[in-house]
C-alpha positions, 0 to 999 in steps of 0.5 A, spaced: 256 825 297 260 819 300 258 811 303 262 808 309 262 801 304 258 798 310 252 795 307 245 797 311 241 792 308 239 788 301 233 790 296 229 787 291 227 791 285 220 791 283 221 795 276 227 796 272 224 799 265 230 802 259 228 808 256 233 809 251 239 812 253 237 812 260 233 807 264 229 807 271 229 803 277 224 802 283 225 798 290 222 797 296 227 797 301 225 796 309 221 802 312 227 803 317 231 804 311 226 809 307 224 813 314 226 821 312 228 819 306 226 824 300 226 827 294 234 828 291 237 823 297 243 819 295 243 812 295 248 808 293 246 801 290 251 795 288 257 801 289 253 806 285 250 813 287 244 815 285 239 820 286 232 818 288 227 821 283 220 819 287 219 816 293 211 813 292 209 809 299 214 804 300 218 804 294 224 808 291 225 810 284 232 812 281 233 814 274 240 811 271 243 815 264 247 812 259 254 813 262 252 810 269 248 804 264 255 803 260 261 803 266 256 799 271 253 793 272 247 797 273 244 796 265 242 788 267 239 787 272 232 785 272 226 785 276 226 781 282 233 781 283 236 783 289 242 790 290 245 792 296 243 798 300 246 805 304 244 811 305 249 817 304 254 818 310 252 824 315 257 829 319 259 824 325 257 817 323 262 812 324 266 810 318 266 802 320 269 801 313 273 807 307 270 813 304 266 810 298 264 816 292 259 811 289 263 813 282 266 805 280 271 804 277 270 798 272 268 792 272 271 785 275 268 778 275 269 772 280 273 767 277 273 763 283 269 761 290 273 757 295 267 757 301 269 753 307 266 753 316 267 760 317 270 764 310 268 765 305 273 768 299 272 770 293 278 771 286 276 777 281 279 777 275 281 785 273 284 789 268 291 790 267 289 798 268 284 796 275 290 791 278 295 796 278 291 799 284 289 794 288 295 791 293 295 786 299 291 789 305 289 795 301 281 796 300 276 796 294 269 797 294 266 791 291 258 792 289 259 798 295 261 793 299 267 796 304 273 789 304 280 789 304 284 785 299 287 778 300 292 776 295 294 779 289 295 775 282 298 781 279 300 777 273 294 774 272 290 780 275 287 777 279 285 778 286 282 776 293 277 777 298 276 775 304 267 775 306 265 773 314 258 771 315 256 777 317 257 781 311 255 775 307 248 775 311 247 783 310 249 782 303 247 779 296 255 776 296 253 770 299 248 768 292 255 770 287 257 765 282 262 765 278 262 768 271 258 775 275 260 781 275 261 786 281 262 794 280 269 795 283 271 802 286 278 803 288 280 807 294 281 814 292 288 814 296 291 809 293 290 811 287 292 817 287 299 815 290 300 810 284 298 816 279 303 820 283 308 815 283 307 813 275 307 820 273 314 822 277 317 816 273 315 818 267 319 825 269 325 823 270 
């Protein structure tokens, strides 16, 4: 299954329950999100693809296992807390951002907010491991949002992106502070050719 990285709305959970190695989460999203839906869907939460286990009125329940809980930010949310929502692209719908898989690859933290009239740009600090693969006017999936990357700080592995209200609005970016952490998805592509590249120089 794949995502587009654009966002169809914001959910709050209603149950978040640890059950050992793994734990289960309900939300309610909007009936026109839920409308079809069913049993084995996919669903990408905050970046992450999930698979609904039930689907019990106007709510829909994820089981989440110990691999997803131990490399996303899936493992701290809490009831009350709001994710961001998209259902699983089909044949014809138009990609508005990049093909998203829903497998992140690490997690960032915002080090810094600078908000002003009509932008909103927030600076991530990655590992040296993620930085390699994030370049100026590529793109990420951050919380499986669809952005494109600003500057990059390669020394300090930082980098920015730049939010518009729309996106704001639809997403729960707006209510982020500094010291949260986000689920990073790197574009496949990009990541490929850097592992090429990276591969080649290591054959000569």
């Amino acid at each position: 299954m794949v995502f587009t990285g654009i966002i169809q709305e914001k959910a709050r959970l209603t149950k978040v329950e640890n059950l050992g190695d793994f734990s289960q989460i309900e939300i309610e999203p909007s009936s026109e999100f839920i409308k079809g839906i069913k049993i084995g869907a996919s669903v990408s939460i905050d970046g992450v693809c999930l698979t609904v286990t039930s689907v019990n009125g106007k709510s829909l329940t994820f089981d989440i296992i110990v691999e997803t809980l131990n490399v996303t930010t899936l493992s701290t949310l809490k009831v009350s807390d709001l994710v961001n929502l998209e259902r699983s692209a089909r044949l014809g719908d138009e990609i508005g951002g990049h093909i998203i898989s829903g497998h992140v690859s690490g997690i960032v933290a915002i080090s810094e907010i600078n908000k002003m009239a009509n932008n909103h740009i927030i600076f991530l600090e990655a590992n040296g491991e993620l930085i390699k693969y994030i370049f100026p006017k590529g793109y990420v999936s951050l919380n499986g949002i669809s952005l494109t990357v600003g500057e990059v700080k390669r020394g300090e592995n930082i980098f920015s992106v730049y939010l518009i209200p729309e996106t704001l609005r639809i997403t729960t970016m707006e209510d982020k502070k500094i010291g949260d952490m986000i689920n990073l998805e790197i574009e496949t592509q990009t990541k490929n050719m850097v592992d090429l590249i990276t591969e080649m120089k290591a054959d000569k």
